[in-house]
Structures are given as C-alpha cells and as structure tokens.
C-alpha angles and dihedrals in degrees: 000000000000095000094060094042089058086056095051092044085055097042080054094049102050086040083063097041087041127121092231126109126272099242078050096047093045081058100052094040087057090044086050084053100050094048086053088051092045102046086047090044084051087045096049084047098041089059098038073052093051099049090055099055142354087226096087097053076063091046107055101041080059090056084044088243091114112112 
C-alpha cells in the first residue's frame, strides 16, 4: 500500500512540474484522483471479499489482482 501511494505521489508530482497546460494538467490531476479512490474502494472490497471465503483469494490470483 506504500508502495502505491509513492507512485501516485510521483505521477502527481511530474503532472505539476510538467510542461502541459493547466486546464491539462487539472484533468490529469482529477483522473490521478479517481484511480486512488478506485483502487482503495477495490482494496476495502477485496478484503470484505476475503473474510467471507477463501475462494477469492483464489480468485483473484486467477484474475492476477492478488497482491
């Protein structure tokens, strides 16, 4: 979980040093923030998921999602 959250620091970081535009950069900056949502949203499911059955750690390693 660190780890992601170090990537995203640094996608946020070059988007802000980058050469794009503001109303680009606005953009990019508001895409960066769904996919952290998302992939906590997927995190706080994946381990409702996983107290409720071995099977989806299965499952997702099948899907390659498991960590």
């Amino acid at each position: 979980m660190k780890a992601k959250k170090q990537h995203l620091e640094k996608i946020r970081n070059s988007i802000k040093t980058s050469p794009l535009s503001e109303d680009e950069k606005s953009d990019s900056m508001k895409r960066v923030e769904e996919w952290a949502l998302e992939d906590k949203a997927f995190g706080l499911l994946e381990a409702e998921l996983l107290e409720i059955s071995e099977y989806f750690e299965t499952l997702f390693g099948e899907l390659g999602l498991s960590k």
